[in-house]
C-alpha positions in Angstrom: -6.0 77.2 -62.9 -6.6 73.9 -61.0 -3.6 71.2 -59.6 -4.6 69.3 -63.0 -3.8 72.1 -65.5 -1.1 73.2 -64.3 0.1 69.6 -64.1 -0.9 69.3 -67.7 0.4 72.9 -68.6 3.9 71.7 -67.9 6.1 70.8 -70.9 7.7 67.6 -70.8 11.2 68.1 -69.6 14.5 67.0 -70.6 15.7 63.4 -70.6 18.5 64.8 -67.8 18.7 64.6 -64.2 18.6 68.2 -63.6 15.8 68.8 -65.5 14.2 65.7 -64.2 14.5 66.6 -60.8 13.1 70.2 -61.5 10.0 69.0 -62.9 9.1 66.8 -60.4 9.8 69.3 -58.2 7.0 70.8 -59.4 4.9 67.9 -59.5 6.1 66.2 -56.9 7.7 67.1 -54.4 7.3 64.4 -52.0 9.0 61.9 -54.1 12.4 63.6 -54.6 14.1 61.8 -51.7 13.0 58.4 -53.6 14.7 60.0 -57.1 17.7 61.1 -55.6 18.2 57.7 -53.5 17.6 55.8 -56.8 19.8 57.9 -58.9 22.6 57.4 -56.2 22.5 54.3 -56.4 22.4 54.2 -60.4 25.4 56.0 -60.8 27.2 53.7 -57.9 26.1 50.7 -60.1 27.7 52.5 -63.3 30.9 53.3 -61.8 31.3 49.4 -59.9 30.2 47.9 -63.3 32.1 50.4 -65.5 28.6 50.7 -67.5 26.2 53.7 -68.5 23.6 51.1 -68.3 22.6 52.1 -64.7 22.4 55.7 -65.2 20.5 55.5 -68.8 17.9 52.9 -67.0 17.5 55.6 -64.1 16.8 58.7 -66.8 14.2 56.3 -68.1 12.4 55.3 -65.7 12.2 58.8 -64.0 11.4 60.6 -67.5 8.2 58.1 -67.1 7.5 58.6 -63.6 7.7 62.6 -64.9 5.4 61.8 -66.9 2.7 60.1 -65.0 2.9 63.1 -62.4 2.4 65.2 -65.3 -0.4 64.0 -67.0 -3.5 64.2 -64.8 -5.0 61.5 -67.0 -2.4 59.0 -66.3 -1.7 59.7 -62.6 -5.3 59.4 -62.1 -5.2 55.6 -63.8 -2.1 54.9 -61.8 -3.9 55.7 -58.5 -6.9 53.5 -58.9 -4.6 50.7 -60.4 -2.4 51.1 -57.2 -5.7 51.1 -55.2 -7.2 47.7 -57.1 -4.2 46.0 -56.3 -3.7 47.1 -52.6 -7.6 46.3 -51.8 -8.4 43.3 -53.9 -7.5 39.5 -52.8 -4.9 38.1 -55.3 -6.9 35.6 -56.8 -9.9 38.3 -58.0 -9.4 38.8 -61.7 -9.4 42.4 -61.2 -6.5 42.3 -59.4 -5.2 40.8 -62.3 -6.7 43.3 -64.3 -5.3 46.3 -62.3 -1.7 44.8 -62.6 -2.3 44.9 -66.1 -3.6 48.8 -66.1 -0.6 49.6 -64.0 1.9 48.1 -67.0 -0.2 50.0 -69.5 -0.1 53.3 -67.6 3.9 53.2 -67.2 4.3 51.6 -70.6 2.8 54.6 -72.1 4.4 56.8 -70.3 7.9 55.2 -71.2 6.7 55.7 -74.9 6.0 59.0 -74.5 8.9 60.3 -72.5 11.0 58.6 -75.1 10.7 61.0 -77.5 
């Protein structure tokens, strides 16, 4: 089985940190310094402000992230999105263009970790 199916073989986990942090894990494990940093941080921001907001926005947007790494076809739009924009001179349209794909890519995947 190749790196992609077995990215896409994995289910999509559970809108909790633990099971957050397993999958991606599995999918990538060079970002888990990055979640836990971030997640620190949430839940310093929830205690200060007396607020779930912090932690809820932190499930989010690492049930997305999750996703990307999970779905070959979206990491593989997020890569040359990241690429457009880190190459191309700010005033080509398709820089424009690839900020654009990179909002669509992470909008979708918001959508459908949501569920």
């Amino acid at each position: 089985m190749s790196a992609a199916e077995q990215r896409a073989a994995l289910l999509r986990p559970e809108r909790t940190p633990d099971a957050l942090r397993l999958a991606l894990t599995r999918l990538a494990p060079h970002r888990l310094a990055e979640m836990e940093r971030q997640k620190n941080e949430a839940f310093q921001l929830a205690v200060r402000n007396d607020s779930l907001g912090p932690i809820r926005g932190w499930v989010t947007i690492w049930a997305a992230e999750v996703e990307v790494e999970r779905r070959p076809d979206l990491l593989a739009r997020r890569r040359a999105a990241e690429h457009a924009v880190q190459t191309l001179d700010r005033e080509d349209p398709a820089w424009r263009a690839a900020m654009n794909e990179l909002q669509a890519v992470l909008t979708e995947a918001r959508e459908a970790s949501a569920c």
